[in-house]
C-alpha positions as CSV (number, residue, x, y, z in Angstrom):
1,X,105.2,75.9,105.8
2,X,105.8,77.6,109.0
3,X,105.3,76.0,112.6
4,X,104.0,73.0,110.5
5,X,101.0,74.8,109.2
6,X,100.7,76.7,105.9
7,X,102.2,79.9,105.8
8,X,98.5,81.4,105.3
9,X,96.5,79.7,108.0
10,X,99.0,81.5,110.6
11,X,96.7,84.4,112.0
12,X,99.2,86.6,111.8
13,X,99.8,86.8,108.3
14,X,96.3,86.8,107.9
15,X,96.2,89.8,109.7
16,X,99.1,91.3,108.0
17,X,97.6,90.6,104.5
18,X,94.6,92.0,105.9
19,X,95.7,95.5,107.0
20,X,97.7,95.5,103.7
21,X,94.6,95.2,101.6
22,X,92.9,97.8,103.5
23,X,95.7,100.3,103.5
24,X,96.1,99.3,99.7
25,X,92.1,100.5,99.4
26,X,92.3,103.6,101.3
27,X,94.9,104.8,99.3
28,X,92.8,104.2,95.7
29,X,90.0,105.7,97.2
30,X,92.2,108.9,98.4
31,X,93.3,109.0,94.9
32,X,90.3,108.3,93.1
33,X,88.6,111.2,95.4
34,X,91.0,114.0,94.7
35,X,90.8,112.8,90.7
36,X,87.2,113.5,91.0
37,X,87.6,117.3,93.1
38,X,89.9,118.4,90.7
39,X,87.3,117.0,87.8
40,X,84.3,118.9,89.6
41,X,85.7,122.0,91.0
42,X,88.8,122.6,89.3
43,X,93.0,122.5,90.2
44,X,92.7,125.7,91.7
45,X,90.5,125.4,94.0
46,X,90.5,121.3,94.7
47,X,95.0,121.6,94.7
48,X,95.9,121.8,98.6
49,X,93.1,118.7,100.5
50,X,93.8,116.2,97.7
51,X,97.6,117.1,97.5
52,X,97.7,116.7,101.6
53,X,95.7,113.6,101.0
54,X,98.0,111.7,98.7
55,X,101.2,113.2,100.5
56,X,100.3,110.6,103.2
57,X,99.8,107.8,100.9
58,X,103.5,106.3,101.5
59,X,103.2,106.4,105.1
60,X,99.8,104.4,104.7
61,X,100.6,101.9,103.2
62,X,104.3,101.5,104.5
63,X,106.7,103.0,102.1
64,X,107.9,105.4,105.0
């Protein structure tokens, strides 16, 4: 209880749980994506997007 309301009817933890959950996705998908480059065209040639990719993965979803 927060305020008097539930702690999940406030809007801003809605929002907060929200962007989590989408930061959270974009980060799978990212992973999931360079999983499937270095499946299809090899570690060679698929090493330096992905790796760029998941290097930013902390900062999105808050670790930084």
């Amino acid at each position: 209880m927060a305020f008097g309301k539930p702690l999940a009817s406030q809007s801003s933890i809605q929002q907060d749980i929200a962007d989590s959950r989408i930061a959270i996705e974009q980060s799978r998908l990212l992973v999931l994506k360079a999983a499937h480059m270095m499946d299809t065209v090899g570690n060679k040639v698929a090493t330096l997007k992905p790796a760029l990719e998941i290097f930013n993965l902390p900062d999105s979803i808050g670790l930084l």
